[in-house]
N, C-alpha and C positions, 0 to 999 in steps of 0.2 A: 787091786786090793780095795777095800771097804774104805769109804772117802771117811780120814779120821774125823774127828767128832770138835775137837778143842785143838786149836794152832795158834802158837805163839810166833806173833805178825811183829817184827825188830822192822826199826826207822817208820813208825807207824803215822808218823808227824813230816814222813815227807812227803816228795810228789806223789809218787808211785803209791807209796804206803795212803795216803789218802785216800787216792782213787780205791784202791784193793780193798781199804776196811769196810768201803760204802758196797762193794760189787761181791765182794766173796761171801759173806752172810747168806746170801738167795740162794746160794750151793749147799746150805746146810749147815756151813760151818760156824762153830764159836770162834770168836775170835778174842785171844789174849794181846793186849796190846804192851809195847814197848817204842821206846823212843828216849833219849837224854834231854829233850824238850818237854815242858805240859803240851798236854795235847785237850782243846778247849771243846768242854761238851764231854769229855769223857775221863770220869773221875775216877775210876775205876784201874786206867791206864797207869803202868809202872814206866816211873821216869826214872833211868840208871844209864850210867855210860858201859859203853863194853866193858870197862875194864874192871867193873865192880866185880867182881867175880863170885860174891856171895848175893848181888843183886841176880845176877843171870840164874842161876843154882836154883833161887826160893821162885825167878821167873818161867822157868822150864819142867819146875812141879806139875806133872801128871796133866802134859798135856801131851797129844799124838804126834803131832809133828812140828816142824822151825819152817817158815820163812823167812828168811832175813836176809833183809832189805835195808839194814842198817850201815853207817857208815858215811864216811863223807864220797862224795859224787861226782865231785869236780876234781882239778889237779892241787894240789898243796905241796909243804916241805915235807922231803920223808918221813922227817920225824913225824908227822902227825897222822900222815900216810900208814905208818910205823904204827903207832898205837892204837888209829882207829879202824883200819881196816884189817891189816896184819896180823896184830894181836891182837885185838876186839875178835876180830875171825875165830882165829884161835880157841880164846875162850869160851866163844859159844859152843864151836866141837866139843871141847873138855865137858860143859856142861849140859849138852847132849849125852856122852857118851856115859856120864855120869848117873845120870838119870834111866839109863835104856830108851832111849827114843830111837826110833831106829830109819826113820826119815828126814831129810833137811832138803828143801829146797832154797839153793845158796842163787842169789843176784849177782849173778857172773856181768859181764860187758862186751861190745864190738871193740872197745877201746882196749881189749886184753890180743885182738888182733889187729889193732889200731893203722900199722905200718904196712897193711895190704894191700896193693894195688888193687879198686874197685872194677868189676866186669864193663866195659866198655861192647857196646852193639852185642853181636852174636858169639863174645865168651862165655865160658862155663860159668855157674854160679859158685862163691864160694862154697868148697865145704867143707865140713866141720873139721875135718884133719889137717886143714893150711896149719904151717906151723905159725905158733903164736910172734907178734910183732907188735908188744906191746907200745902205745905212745908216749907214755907219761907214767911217771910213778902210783897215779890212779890206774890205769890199765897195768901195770906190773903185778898191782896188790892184789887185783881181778886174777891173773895167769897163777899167781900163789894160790887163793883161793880155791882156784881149780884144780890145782895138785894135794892140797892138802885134802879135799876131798877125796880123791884117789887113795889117798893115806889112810884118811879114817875110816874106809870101806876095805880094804887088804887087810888093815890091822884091825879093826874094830867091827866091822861087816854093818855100820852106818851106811844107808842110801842117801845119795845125794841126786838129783836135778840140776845141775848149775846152767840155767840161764843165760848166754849170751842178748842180752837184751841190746834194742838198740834203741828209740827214743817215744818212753808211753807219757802221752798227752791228748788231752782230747782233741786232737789235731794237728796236725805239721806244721810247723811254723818256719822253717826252710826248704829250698829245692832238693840239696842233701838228704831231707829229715825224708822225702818222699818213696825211697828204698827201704829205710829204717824203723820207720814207723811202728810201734803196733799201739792199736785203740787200748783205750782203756777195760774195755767190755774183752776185745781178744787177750789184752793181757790176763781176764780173771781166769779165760775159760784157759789158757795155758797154764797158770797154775793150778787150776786145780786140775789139767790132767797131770800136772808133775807130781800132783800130794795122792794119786790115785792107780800112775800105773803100775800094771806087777813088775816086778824082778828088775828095777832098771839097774840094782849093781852101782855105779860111779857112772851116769852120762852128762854130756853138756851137748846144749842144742842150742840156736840161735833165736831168739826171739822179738818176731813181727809181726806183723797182717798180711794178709796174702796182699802184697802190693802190687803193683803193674809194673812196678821198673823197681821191683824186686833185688836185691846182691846177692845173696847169700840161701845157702841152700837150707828147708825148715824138713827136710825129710824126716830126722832125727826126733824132731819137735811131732809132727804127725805121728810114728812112732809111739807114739805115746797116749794116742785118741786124741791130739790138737787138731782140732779144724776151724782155723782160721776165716771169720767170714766178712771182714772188713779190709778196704781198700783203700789208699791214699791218692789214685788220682783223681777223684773230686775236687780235691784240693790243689791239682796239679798248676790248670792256666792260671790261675791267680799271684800264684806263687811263683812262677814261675816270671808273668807280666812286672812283676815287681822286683826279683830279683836278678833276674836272668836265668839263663841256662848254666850248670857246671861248667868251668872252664879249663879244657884239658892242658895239663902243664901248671896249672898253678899246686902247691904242694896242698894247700887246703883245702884241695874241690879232686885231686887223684886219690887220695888213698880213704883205707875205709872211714878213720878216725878222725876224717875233715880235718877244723881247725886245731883240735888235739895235738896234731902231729906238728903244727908250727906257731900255735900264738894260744894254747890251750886255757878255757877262763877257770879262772881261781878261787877257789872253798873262800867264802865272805869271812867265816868266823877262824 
């Protein structure tokens, strides 16, 4: 499809969303920003929480497509779980559907498969059809997400993208993080093949760099015109001298969701 023109960029004020508002612009795109944060340097950006609903409404005025990337990121109490991801989610559908937008790319997670055992030596790569095993009430909200997408594409004939993302930063900063990776620069060129291919219908794909010690299978994501052309073992002896190797048997170094799955760190606010 024609890369739309005007996309409203949700959690514009966090990691990801930083990185994205500075890289997706060179693609062409305008970007509307959102966030429940100011966002400094950009005055133009609308500050509303999900759950403003007549905020999202006058935010999703006649533009092409959603990103959103909003939401909290870490593990918290359902409740907040509840409102900011779940319902927040929600609402943004509602005022997509409301609108006629007829694309969203939704920021799914690894953490919505979180309780998977990771490929060891010469196993298969995950693929996208493992059933979900989420870790944490963050990774559950993610697996809703993902079905509610399915929903508003059946019933409403809304396209979604949902992202399984695993960890964008300008660099790995764990041995873990070395399979999951994806750069910042491979995260833009992955969205915007989501906001751009034809007919994707309801898909979710996993998203990272073409890594060397790779988990999970990004066919789905190629699929799509992704061609991933960043790698994380550069970064591998270093990280690796400092932290060690994975250690098979501990429950935070087997499964996809690392520490998630047993000692998972905690939404600040």
């Amino acid at each position: 499809m024609p890369a739309p023109r005007t996309v409203l960029l949700t959690g514009a004020a966090g990691g990801m969303g930083t990185l994205m508002r500075e890289l997706l612009p060179s693609y062409g795109y305008q970007l509307r920003l959102l966030d429940q944060l100011p966002i400094e340097g950009e005055p133009d950006a609308i500050t509303a929480d999900l759950s403003d609903r007549d905020a999202l409404r006058e935010a999703v005025r006649g533009v092409d497509a959603i990103i959103h990337l909003a939401g909290i990121s870490l593990e918290a109490p359902f409740e907040k779980i509840l409102r900011a991801n779940i319902e927040g989610t929600y609402n943004m559908y509602e005022a997509a559907r409301e609108a006629g937008i007829r694309r969203i790319v939704f920021a799914s997670s690894n953490h919505a498969v979180g309780f998977t055992p990771h490929p060891v030596g010469d196993d298969p790569l995950i693929p996208l059809d493992t059933p979900r095993r989420p870790d944490t009430y963050y990774g559950l909200s993610k697996a809703f997400g993902e079905d509610l997408a399915s929903f508003y594409w059946d019933k409403h004939g809304i396209e979604t993208v949902a992202i399984r993302i695993g960890s964008c930063f300008p660099e790995p900063t764990t041995v873990r993080m070395l399979s999951i990776w994806m750069s910042p620069a491979d995260g833009a060129r992955l969205l915007h093949a989501a906001l751009t291919a034809e007919n994707v219908g309801c898909t979710t794909v996993y998203g990272s760099s073409a890594n060397t010690r790779l988990w999970w299978d990004l066919s789905s994501a190629r699929a799509l015109g992704y061609e991933p052309r960043d790698d994380s073992e550069p970064y591998a002896a270093k990280l690796i001298a400092e932290q060690g190797e994975l250690e098979p048997g501990n429950p935070a170094h087997d499964y996809l969701g690392g520490a998630f799955c047993t000692d998972p760190p905690i939404w600040p606010r």
